[in-house]
C-alpha positions in Angstrom: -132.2 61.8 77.4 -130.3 59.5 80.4 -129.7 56.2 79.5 -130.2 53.8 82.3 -130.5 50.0 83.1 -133.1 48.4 85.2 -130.8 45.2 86.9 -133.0 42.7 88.6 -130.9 40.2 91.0 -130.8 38.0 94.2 -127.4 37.5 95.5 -128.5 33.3 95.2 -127.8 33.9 91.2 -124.2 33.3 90.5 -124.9 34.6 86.9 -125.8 37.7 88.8 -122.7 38.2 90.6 -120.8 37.9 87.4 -123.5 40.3 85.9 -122.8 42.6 89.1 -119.3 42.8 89.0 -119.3 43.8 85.2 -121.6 46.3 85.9 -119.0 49.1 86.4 -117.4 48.2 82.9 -121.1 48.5 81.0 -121.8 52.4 82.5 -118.0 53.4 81.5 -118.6 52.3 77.9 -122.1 53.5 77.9 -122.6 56.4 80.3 -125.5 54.5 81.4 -126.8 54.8 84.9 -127.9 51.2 86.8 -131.2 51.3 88.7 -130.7 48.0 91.1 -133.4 46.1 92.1 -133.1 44.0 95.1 -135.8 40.8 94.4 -136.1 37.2 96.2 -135.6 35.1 93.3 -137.5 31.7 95.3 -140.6 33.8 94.9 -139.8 34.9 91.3 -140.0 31.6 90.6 -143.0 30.3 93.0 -144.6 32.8 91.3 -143.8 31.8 87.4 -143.2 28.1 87.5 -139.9 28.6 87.2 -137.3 26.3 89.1 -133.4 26.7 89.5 -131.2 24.9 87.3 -129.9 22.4 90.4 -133.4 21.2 89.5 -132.3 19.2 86.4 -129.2 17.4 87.0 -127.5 17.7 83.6 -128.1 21.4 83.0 -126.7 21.7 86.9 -123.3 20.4 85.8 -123.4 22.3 82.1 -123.9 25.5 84.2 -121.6 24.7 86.7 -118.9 24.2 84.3 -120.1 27.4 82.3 -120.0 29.7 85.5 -116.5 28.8 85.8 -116.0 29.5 82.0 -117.3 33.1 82.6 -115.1 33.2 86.0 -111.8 32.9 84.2 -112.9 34.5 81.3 -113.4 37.8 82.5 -111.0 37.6 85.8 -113.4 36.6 88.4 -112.8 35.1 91.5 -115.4 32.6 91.5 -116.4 29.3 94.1 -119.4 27.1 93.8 -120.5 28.1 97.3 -120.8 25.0 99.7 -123.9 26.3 101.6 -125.8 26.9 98.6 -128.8 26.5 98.1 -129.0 29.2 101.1 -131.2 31.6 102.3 -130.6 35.7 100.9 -134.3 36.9 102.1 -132.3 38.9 105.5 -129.3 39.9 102.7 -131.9 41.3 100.3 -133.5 43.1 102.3 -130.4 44.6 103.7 -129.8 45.3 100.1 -133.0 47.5 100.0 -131.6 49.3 103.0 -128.4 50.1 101.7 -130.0 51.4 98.3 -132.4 53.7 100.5 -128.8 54.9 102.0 -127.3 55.4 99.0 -124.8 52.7 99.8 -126.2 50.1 97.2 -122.8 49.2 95.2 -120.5 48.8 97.9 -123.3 46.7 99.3 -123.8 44.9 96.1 -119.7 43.9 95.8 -119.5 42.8 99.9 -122.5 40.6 99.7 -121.8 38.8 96.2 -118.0 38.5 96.7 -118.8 37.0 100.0 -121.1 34.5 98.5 -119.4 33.8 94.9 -115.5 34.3 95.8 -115.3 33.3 99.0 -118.3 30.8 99.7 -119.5 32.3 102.9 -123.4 31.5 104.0 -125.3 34.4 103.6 -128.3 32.7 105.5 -126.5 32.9 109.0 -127.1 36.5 110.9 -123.3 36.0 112.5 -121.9 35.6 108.7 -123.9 38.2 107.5 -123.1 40.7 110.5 -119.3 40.0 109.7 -119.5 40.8 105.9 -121.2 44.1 106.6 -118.5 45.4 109.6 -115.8 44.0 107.4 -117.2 46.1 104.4 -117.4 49.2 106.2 -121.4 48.9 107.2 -122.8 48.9 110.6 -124.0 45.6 111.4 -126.7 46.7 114.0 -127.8 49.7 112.0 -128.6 46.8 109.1 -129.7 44.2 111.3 -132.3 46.6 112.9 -133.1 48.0 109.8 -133.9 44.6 108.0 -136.3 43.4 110.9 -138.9 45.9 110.2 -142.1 45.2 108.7 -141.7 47.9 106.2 -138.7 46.3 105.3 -140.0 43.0 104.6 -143.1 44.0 102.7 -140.7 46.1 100.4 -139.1 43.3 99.1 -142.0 41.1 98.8 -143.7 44.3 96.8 -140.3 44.4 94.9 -140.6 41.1 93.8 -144.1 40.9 92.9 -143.3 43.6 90.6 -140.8 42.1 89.2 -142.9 39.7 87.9 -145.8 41.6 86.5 -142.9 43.5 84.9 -142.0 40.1 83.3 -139.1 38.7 85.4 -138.8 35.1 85.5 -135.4 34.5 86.7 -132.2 36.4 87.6 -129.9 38.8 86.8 -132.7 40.6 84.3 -131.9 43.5 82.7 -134.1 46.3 81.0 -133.7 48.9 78.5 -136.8 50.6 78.6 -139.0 48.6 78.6 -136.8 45.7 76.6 -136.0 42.7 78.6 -133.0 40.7 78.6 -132.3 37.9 80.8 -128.7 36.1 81.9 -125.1 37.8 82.5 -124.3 36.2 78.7 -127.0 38.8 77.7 -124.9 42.0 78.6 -123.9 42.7 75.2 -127.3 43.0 73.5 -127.8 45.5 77.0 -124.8 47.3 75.5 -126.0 47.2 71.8 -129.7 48.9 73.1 -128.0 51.4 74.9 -125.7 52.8 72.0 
């Protein structure tokens, strides 16, 4: 039987940047195959009660200090992003674009090094045409693609999924039908896959 991971994430999330960009190390040591899932993590949690952790002033500065932790830790170019909190609903849904092209991790790696190493505002259509010529993607294929209805109820559908699945923040992982929640959480994800 396959092994795979169900990865849940918004490109907002730094966690699931870090989470992202250790993906590759997780299916080498596992043989696992990741099923992404593109979600709007605002609506995650609208829909759960859930709020950010800029929300509370003294977890905002633990975290802030603990991103950078896992940063240097594990060899990460890592900012704090100066636009943030910014938009990623036009991003995400590009996301589910690329995944129906079959495109989904180079996709993945432009959008989150663009937000998390380099600080660039994924909200602005300019910045976000830019990251996907510069990553090999064409802009107005994208663009076009991410202004269709079908488009935008995808991700709302993707999301509300996500929470009837049990999702109440990002990056989420499952293992069958295990959940666990946070890039610090990888390791137990390794543990049920082995």
């Amino acid at each position: 039987m396959s092994k795979s991971v169900d990865f849940y994430y918004d490109f907002i999330s730094p966690a699931s940047y870090f989470a992202c960009m250790r993906l590759p190390e997780l299916t080498k040591e596992t043989g696992a195959t990741i099923n992404y899932k593109p979600v709007l993590l605002g609506g995650i949690f609208k829909a759960t009660g859930n709020t950010s952790p800029v929300t509370v002033p003294a977890k905002w500065e633990w975290i802030k200090a603990d991103f950078q932790r896992h940063a240097d830790y594990y060899g990460l170019p890592f900012q704090l992003n100066p636009h943030f909190i910014f938009s990623t609903v036009n991003a995400m849904r590009g996301a589910l674009w690329a995944l129906s092209a079959g495109r989904i991790e180079e996709y993945n790696r432009a959008m989150f090094s663009a937000a998390w190493a380099e600080g660039r505002d994924l909200s602005s259509p300019e910045v976000l045409a830019d990251i996907l010529n510069r990553a090999g993607f064409s802009a107005d294929e994208a663009m076009a693609a991410i202004a269709q209805p079908a488009i935008k109820s995808e991700l709302i559908e993707a999301t509300d999924e996500a929470v009837a699945r049990g999702v109440f923040g990002a990056p989420t992982f499952f293992v069958n039908d295990e959940l666990f929640f946070g890039q610090d959480r990888m390791d137990w994800v390794k543990r049920a896959l082995i």
